[in-house]
MARPAVO-146712 format. One record per residue (C-alpha): residue number from 1; x, y, z. Coordinates in steps of 0.001 Angstrom, whole numbers, m for minus. Example, Ala and Ser with C-alpha at 12.3 -4.5 7.8 and 13.67 -1.06 7.14 Angstrom:
BEGIN
- 1, 12300, m4500, 7800
- 2, 13670, m1060, 7140
This chain:
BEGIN
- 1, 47730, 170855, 30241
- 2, 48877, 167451, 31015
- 3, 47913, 164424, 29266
- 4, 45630, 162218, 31227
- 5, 47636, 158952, 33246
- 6, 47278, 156129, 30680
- 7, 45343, 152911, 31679
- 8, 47614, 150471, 33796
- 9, 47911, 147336, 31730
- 10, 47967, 143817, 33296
- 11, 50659, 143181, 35112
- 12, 53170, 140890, 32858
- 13, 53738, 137095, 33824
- 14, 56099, 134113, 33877
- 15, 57949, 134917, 30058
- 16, 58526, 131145, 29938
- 17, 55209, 129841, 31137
- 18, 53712, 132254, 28470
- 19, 56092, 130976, 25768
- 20, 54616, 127780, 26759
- 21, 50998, 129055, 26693
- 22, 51460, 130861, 23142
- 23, 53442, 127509, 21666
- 24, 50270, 125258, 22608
- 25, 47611, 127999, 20998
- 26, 50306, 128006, 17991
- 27, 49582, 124410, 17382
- 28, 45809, 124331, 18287
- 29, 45342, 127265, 15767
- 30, 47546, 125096, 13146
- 31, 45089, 122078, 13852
- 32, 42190, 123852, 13124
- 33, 42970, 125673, 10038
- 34, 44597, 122250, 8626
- 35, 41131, 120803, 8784
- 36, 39255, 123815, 7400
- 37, 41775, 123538, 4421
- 38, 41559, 119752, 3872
- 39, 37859, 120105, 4516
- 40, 38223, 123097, 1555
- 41, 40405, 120542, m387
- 42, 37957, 117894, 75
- 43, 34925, 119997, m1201
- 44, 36680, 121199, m4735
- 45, 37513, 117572, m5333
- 46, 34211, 116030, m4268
- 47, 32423, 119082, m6510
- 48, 29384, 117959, m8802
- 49, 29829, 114447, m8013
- 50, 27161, 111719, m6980
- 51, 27217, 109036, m5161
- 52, 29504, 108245, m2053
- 53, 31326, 111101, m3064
- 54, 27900, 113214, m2961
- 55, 27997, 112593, 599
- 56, 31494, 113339, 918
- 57, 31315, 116824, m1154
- 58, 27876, 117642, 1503
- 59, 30202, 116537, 4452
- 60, 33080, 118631, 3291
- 61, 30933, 121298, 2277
- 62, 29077, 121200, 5930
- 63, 32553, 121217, 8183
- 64, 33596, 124309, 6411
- 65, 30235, 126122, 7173
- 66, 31019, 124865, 10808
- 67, 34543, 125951, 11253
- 68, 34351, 129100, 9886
- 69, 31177, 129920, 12079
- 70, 33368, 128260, 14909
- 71, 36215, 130291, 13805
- 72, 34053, 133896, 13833
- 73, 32676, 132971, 17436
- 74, 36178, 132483, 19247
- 75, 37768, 135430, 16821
- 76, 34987, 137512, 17700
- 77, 35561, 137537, 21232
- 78, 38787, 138626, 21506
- 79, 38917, 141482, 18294
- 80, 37240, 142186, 15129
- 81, 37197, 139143, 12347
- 82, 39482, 139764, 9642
- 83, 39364, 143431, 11624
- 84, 35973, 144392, 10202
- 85, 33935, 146494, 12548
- 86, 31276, 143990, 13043
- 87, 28265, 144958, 15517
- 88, 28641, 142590, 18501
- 89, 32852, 141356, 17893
- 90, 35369, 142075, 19945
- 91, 33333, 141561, 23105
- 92, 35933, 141250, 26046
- 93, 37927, 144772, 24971
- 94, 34245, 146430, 24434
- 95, 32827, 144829, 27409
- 96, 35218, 144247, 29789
- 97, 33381, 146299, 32462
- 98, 30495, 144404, 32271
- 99, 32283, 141345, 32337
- 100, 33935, 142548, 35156
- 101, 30408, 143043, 37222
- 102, 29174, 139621, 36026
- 103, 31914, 138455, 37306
- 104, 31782, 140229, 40758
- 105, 28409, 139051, 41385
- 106, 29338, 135251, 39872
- 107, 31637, 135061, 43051
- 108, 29847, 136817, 45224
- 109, 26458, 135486, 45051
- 110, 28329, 131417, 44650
- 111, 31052, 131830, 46708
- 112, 30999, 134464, 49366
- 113, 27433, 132968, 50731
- 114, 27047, 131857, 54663
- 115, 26006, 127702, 54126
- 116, 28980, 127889, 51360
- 117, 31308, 129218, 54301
- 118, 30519, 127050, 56526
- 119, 30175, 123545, 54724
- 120, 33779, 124585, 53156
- 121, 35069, 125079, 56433
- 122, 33150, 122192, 58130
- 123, 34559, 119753, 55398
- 124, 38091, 121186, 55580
- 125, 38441, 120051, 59466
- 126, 40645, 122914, 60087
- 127, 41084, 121852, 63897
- 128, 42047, 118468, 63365
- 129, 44441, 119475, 60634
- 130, 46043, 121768, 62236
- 131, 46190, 119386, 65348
- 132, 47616, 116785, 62811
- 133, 50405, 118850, 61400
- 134, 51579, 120714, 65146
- 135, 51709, 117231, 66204
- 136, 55030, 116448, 63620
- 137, 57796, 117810, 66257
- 138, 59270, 119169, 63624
- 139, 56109, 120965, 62733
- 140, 55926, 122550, 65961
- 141, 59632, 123444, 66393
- 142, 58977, 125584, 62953
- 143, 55997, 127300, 64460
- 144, 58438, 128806, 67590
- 145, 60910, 129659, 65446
- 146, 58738, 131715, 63321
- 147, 56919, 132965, 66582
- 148, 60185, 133536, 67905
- 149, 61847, 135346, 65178
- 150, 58433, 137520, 64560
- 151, 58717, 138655, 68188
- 152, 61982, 139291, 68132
- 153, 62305, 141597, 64773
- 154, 58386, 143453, 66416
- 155, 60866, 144177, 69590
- 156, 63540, 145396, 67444
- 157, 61347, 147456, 65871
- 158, 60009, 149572, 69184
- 159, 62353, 152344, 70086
- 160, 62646, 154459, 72998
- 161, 60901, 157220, 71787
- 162, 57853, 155278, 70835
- 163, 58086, 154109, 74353
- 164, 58368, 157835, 75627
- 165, 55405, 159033, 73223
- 166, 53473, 155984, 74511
- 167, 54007, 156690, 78261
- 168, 53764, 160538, 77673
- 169, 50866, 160675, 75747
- 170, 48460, 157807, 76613
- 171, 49121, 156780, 79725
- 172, 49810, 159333, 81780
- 173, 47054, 161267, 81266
- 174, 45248, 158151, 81435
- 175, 46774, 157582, 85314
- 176, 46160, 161208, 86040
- 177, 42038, 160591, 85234
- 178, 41709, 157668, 86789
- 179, 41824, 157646, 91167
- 180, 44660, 155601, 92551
- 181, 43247, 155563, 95723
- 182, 40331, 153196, 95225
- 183, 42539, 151297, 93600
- 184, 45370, 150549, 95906
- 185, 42488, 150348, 98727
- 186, 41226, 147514, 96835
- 187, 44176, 145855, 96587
- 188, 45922, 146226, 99919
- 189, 42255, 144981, 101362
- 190, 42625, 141779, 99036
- 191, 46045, 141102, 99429
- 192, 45387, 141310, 103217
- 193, 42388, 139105, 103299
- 194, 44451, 136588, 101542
- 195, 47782, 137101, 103731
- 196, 49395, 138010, 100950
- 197, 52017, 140312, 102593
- 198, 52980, 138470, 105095
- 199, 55763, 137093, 102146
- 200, 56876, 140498, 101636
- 201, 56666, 141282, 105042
- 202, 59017, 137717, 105642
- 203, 61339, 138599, 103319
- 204, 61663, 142469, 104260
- 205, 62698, 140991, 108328
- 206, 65150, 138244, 106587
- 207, 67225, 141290, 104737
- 208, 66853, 143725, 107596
- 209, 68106, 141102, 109563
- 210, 71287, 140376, 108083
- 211, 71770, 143656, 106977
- 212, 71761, 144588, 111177
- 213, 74089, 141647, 111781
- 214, 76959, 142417, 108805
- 215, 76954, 145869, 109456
- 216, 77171, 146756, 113320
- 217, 80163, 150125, 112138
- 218, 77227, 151619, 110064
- 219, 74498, 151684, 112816
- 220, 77203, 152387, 115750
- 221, 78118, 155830, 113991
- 222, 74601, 156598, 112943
- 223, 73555, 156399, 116683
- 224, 77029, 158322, 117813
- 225, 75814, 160974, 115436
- 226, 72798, 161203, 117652
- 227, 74331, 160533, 121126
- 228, 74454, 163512, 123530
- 229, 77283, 165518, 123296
- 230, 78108, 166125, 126968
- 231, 78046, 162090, 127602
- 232, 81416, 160296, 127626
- 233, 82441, 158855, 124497
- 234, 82885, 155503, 126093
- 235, 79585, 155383, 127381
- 236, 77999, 156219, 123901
- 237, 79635, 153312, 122233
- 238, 78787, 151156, 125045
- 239, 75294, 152369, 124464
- 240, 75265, 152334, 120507
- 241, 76761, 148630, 120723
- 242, 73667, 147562, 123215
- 243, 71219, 149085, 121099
- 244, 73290, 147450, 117702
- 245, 72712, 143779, 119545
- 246, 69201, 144745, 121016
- 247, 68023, 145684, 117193
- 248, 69623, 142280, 115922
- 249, 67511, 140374, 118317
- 250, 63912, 141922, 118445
- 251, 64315, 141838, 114315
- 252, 65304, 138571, 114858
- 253, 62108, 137816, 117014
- 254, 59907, 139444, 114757
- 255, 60735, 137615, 111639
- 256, 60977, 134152, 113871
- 257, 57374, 134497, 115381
- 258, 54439, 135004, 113257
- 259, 52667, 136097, 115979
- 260, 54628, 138955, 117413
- 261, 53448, 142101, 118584
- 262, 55402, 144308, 115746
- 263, 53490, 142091, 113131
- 264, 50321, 142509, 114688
- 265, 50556, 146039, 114634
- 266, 51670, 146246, 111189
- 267, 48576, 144593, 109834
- 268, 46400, 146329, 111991
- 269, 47788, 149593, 110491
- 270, 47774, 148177, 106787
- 271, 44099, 147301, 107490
- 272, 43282, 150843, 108590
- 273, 44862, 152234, 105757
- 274, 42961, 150011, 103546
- 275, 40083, 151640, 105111
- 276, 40785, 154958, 104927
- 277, 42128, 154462, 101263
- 278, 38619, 153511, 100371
- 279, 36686, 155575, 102697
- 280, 39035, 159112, 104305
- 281, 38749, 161703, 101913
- 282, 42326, 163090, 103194
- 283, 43680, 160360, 102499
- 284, 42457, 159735, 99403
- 285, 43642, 163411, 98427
- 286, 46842, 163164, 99695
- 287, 47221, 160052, 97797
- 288, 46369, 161588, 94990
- 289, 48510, 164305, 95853
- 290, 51479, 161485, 95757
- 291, 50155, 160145, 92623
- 292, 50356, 163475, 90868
- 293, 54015, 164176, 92189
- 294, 55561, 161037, 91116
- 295, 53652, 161114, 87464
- 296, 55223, 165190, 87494
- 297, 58779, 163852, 88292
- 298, 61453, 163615, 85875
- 299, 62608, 160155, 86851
- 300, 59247, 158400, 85844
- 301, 59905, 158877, 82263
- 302, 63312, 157480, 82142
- 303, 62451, 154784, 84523
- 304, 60000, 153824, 82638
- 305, 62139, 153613, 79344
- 306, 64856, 151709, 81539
- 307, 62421, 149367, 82714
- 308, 61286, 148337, 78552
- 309, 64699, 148279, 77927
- 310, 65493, 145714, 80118
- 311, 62325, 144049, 79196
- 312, 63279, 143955, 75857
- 313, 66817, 142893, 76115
- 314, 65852, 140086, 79032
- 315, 63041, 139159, 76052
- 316, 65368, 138918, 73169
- 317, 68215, 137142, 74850
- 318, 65775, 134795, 75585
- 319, 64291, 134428, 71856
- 320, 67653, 134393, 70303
- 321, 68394, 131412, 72770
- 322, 66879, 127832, 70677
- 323, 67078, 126743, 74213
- 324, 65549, 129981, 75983
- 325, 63004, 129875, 78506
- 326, 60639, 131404, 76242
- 327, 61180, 128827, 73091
- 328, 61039, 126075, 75922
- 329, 57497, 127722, 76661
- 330, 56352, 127843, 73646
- 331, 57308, 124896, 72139
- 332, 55177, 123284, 75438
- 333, 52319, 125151, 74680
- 334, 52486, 124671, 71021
- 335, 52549, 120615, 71687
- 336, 50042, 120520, 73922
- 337, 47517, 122077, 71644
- 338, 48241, 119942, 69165
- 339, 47943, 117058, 71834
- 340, 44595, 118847, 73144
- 341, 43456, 119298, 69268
- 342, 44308, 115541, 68297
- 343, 42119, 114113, 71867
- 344, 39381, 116523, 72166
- 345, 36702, 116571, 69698
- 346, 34417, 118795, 71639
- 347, 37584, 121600, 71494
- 348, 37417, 120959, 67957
- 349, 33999, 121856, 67113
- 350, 34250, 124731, 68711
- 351, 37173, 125998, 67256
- 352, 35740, 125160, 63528
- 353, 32806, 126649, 64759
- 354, 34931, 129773, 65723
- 355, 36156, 129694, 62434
- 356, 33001, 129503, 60456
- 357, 32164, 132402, 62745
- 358, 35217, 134476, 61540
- 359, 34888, 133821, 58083
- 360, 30741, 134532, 57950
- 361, 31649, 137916, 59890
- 362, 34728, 138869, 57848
- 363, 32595, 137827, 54385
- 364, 29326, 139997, 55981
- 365, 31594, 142731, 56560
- 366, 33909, 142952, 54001
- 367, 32411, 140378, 51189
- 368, 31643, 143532, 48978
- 369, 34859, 145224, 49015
- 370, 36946, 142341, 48029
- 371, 34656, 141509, 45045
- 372, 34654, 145034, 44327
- 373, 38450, 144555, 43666
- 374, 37271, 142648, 40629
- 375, 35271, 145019, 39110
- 376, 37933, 148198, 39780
- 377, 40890, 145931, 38505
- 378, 39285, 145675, 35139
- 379, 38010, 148932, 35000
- 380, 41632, 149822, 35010
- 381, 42630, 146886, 32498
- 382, 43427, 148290, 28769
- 383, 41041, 146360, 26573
- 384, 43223, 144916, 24178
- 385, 45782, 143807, 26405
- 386, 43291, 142144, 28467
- 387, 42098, 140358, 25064
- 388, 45354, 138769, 24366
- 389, 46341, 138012, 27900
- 390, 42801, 136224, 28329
- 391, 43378, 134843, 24781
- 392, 46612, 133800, 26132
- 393, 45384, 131654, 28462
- 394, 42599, 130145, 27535
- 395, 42953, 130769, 23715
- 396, 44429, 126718, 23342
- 397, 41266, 125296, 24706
- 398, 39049, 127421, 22583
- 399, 40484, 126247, 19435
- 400, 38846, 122964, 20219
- 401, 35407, 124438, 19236
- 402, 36761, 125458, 15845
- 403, 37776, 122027, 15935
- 404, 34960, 120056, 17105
- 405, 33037, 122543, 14625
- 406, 34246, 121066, 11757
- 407, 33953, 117957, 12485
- 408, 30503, 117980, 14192
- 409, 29544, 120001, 10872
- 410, 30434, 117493, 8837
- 411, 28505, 114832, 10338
- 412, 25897, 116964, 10091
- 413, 26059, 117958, 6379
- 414, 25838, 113972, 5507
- 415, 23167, 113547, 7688
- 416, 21242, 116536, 5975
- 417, 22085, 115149, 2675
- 418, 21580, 111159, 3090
- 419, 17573, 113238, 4411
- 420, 17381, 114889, 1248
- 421, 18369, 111267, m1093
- 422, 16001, 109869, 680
- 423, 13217, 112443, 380
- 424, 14058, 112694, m3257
């Protein structure tokens, strides 16, 4: 059977900074043992003696009591004085679990509380900050380039077949549940109402228009292949060129007057099929009919993937350019926030209000789990490691109660003693 994983000890540190650390705790230790010696030193010298040096013997005698109580307290909670068993030493590898807990609900019931939240964030002025520092142009430049370079490595990132899983799996079937015909209704009625086509509509005459003109061969021999076949040949050209020029013109007059006839008609017919898009149940079916043909044909999927790909590329260029359209954008938006953050207190307020908001929601939520990553780390701590790393750290500034011990001891002992001359 295999032995059970051993416990994961703390992770190791900076080498120098903890040569550092273990140099300082060195000396402290060295300080406080050279005045428990010379306080030893004192006391053999001082022994049976009256007088001044009464008082100095009871000092002497005092600041050892206190330093090596001082010295049993700090040993004590990091490993077993002298390494005798002692009930209650070596707290932190014993108790490290509890300490742990203590510690979970320390932060969590001082730290992780709503009016904590938001004073913290009230008093850091986030907004204004933040307004402060975009408004450096320097600043801002940083923030596109890191926006920019983000984008561009998320882009790289998306291949085709993520694109064909996408389109495959979510949104056809998402186009195939959902009626097209309402849909396009709605928005051929809107875009109608508005006189929205009449741009496409404009632009559709323009093309057909010069299209006619530059290329009188094409539509002479695609009305010869329709001419009679018993008719002269002459008179079939003469008629194809008639009807060429005739076609140039009444396109000509329907693009030139905005009131014509042929437009007329056309939005009378895109209003009726507005209508009937919305209301004819054939036509909705065989627009759904359409819908399900095109979404069944091959050419979708790879004109789809053609499409992102030229997104993409068009996108990229475009990041990859400092002077791109889109690092032009955003370094405009970027400086007018900050100009927007630095004018507008209202905007301000609400975004460190927004904030507060996030933080109380995202401490509500998850508040528990994160201090929970106290109490598991611990758990998983090996006790005596987690002594002398702790020891490590904070060992130096414990050595000043040994220290302050002995000398708070021996003030003490001559007080006792100058009590007991004068009682006596």
């Amino acid at each position: 059977m295999s032995a059970a994983p051993a416990a994961p000890t703390l992770a190791v540190g900076d080498p120098a900074a903890d040569a550092v650390r273990r140099a300082a705790l060195r000396r402290m230790r060295t300080v406080a043992v050279s005045l428990l010696l010379f306080a030893a030193a004192v006391y053999v010298l001082t022994l049976d003696e009256d007088g001044v040096l009464g008082f100095v013997n009871a000092g002497a005698e005092a600041s050892m009591v206190g330093a090596i109580a001082d010295w049993f307290a700090v040993t004590a909670l990091f490993k077993h004085p002298l390494g005798l068993p002692i009930p209650h030493t070596a707290l932190i590898p014993k108790r490290k679990d509890d300490l742990g807990r203590g510690l979970e609900e320390f932060v969590g019931e001082n730290f992780l509380q709503e009016d904590i939240i938001r004073e913290r964030i009230a008093s850091a002025r986030v907004a204004e900050r933040v307004g402060g520092w975009l408004s450096v142009p320097a600043n801002a430049q940083r923030v596109v380039d890191e926006v920019a370079e983000l984008a561009r490595i998320a882009l790289s990132k998306v291949r085709d077949e993520h694109i064909e899983s996408l389109i495959h799996d979510a949104l056809v079937p998402r186009f195939r549940e959902e009626p097209i015909s309402p849909l396009l209704g709605g928005l051929l009625t809107e875009a109608l109402n508005d006189d929205l086509h009449h741009g496409l509509v404009d632009l559709a005459l323009e093309e057909l228009h010069h299209w006619l003109r530059d290329n009188p061969g094409t539509v002479q021999d695609v009305l010869l292949e329709r001419a009679p076949w018993w008719a002269p040949e002459r008179l079939n050209e003469r008629v194809s060129e008639r009807i060429h020029v005739e076609m140039v013109k009444w396109v000509g007059d329907i693009r030139d007057d905005p009131h014509h006839r042929a437009r007329v008609a056309l939005d009378s017919m895109l209003r009726s099929l507005a209508v009937d898009l919305l209301e004819d149940p054939d036509t909705r079916a065989r627009t759904e009919r359409l819908k399900e043909r095109i979404l069944d044909h091959p050419s979708v999927l790879a004109s789809s993937i053609s499409l992102w790909d030229a997104l993409r590329r068009a996108l990229t260029g475009s990041l990859d350019d400092p002077d791109g359209a889109v690092r032009r954008r955003l370094l405009q938006e970027v400086s007018a926030l900050a100009a927007r953050l630095s004018g507008d207190a209202d905007l301000r307020a609400r975004i460190d209000a927004r904030a507060s908001d996030v933080a109380v929601f995202a401490v509500s939520r998850y508040g528990e789990e994160v201090t929970a990553v106290i109490t598991h780390t611990i758990e998983r701590w090996d006790g005596k490691e987690a002594a002398r790393r702790i020891e490590l750290h904070v060992g130096r500034d414990l050595q000043f109660i040994r220290i302050n011990g002995t000398i708070v001891g021996g003030l003490v002992g001559v007080l006792i003693h100058t009590v007991s001359v004068l009682v006596h």
